[in-house]
C-alpha positions as CSV (number, residue, x, y, z in Angstrom):
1,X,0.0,0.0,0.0
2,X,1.4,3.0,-1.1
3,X,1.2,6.5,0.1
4,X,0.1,9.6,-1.3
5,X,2.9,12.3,-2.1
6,X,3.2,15.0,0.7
7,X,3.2,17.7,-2.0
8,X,-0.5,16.0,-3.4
9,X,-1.6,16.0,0.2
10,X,-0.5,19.3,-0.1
11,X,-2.4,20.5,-3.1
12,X,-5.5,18.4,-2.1
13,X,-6.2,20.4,1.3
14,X,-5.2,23.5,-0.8
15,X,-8.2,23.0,-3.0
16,X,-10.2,22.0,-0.4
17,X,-9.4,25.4,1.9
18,X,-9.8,27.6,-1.8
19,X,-13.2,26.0,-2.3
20,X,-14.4,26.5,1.4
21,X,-13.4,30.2,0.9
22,X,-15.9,30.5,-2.4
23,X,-18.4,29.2,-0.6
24,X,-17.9,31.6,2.3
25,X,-17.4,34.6,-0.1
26,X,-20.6,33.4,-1.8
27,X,-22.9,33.1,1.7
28,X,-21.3,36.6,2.9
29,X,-22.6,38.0,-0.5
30,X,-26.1,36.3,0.0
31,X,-26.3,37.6,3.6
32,X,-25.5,41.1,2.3
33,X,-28.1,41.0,-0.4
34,X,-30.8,39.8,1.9
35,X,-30.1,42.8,4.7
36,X,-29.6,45.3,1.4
37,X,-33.2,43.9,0.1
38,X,-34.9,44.1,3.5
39,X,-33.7,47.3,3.8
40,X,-35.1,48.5,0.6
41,X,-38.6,46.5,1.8
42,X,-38.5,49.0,5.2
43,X,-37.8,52.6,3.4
44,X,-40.6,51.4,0.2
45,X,-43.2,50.5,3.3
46,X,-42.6,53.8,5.0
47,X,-42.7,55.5,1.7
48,X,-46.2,53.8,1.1
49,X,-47.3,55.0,4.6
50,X,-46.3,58.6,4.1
51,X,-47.6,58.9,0.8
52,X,-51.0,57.1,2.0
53,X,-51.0,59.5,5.1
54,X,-50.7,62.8,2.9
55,X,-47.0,63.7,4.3
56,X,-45.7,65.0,1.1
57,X,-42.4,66.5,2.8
58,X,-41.6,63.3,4.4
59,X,-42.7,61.1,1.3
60,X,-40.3,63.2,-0.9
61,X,-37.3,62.8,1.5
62,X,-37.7,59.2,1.9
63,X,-38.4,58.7,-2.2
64,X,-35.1,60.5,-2.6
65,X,-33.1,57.8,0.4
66,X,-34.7,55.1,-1.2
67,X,-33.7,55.9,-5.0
68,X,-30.2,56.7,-3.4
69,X,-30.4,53.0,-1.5
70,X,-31.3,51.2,-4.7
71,X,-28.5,53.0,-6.8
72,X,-26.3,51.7,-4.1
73,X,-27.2,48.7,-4.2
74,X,-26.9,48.5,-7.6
75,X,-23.0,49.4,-8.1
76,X,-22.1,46.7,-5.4
């Protein structure tokens, strides 16, 4: 019985640890998405219940933080 080579021991556990680090990269991206998306949900549902409750001053201000959140959003 023969053993593996310490340098394809080596390059095993290096793909291992490289693919392990996508997959974190990838579930840090999704986590950020989600927060970036609920986010958005919270300043369109107060935008709704300004613009429903005749607060023009306040629906404009939020319009304008919401359009600035999505173009935000948008360039990450």
């Amino acid at each position: 019985m023969s053993q593996e080579p310490a340098w394809r021991k080596a390059r095993q556990a290096e793909i291992s640890a490289r693919n392990v680090a996508t997959e974190a990269r990838r579930a840090v991206r999704s986590t950020n998405a989600a927060e970036a998306l609920k986010d958005l949900n919270q300043s369109a549902s107060e935008l709704l219940d300004f613009i429903q409750n005749d607060r023009a001053q306040a629906a404009a201000i939020r319009a304008r933080d919401l359009f600035s959140q999505i173009g935000a959003g948008r360039m990450r």
